[in-house]
C-alpha positions as a Markdown table, in Angstrom:
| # | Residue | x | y | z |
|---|---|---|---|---|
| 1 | Unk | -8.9 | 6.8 | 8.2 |
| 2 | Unk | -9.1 | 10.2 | 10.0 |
| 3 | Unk | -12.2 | 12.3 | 10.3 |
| 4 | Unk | -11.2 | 15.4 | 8.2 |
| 5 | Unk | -9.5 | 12.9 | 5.3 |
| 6 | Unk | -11.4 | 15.3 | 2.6 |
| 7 | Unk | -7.7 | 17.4 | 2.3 |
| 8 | Unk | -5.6 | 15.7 | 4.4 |
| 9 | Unk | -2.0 | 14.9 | 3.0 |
| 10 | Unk | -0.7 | 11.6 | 4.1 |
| 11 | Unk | 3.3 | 9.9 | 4.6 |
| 12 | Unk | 4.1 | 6.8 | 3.9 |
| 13 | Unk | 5.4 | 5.2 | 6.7 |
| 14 | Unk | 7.8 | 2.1 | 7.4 |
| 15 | Unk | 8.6 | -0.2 | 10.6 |
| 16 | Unk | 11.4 | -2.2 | 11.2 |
| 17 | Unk | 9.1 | -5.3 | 9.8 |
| 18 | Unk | 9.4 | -3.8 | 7.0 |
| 19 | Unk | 5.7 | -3.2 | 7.0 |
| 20 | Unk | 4.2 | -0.1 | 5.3 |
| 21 | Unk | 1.3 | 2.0 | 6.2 |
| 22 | Unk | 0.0 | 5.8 | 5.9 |
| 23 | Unk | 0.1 | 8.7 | 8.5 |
| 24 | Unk | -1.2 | 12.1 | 8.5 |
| 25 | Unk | 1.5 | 13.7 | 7.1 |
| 26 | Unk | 1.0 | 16.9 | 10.0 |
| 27 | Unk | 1.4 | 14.3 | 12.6 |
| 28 | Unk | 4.4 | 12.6 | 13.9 |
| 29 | Unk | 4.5 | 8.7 | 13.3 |
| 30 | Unk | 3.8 | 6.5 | 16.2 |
| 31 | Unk | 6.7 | 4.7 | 18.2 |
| 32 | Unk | 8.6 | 2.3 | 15.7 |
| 33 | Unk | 7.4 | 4.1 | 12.4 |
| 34 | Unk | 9.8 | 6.4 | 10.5 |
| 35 | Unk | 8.3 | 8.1 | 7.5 |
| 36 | Unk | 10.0 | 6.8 | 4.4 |
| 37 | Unk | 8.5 | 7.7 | 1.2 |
| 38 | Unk | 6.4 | 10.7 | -0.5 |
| 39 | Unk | 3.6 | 12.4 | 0.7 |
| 40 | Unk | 0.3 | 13.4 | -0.9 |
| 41 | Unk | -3.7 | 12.6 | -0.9 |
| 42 | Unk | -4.1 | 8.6 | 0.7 |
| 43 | Unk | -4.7 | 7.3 | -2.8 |
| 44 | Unk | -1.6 | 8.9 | -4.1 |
| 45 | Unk | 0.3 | 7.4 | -1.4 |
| 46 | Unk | -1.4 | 4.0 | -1.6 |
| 47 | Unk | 0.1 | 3.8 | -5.2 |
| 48 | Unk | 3.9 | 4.8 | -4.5 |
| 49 | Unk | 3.9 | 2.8 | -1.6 |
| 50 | Unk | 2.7 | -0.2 | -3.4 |
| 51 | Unk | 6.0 | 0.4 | -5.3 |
| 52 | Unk | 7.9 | 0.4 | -2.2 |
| 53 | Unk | 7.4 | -3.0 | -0.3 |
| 54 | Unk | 4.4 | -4.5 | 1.0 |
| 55 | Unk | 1.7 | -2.8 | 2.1 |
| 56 | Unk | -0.1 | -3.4 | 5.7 |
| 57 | Unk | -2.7 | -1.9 | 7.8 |
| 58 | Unk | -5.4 | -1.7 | 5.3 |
């Protein structure tokens, strides 16, 4: 995803698709994403956001 990804705590994030994806949690999300759901390593987040609708961006 990002270059440093070795640390790097991610957001789930949500449009208003209702599509989901993962952002650096230090970063603000792009226009049209609002973060939504927990934050933690990019696998982590993967997981719980499968749990939370469908997952895009992958």
């Amino acid at each position: 995803m990002f270059d440093d990804d070795g640390d790097r705590r991610y957001a789930v994030v949500r449009n208003q698709e209702q599509q989901y994806s993962l952002w650096p949690a230090d970063r603000q999300p792009p226009a049209g994403w609002e973060a939504t759901g927990p934050v933690g390593p990019a696998a982590s987040a993967w997981t719980t956001s499968a749990r939370c609708g469908p997952i895009c961006g992958r």
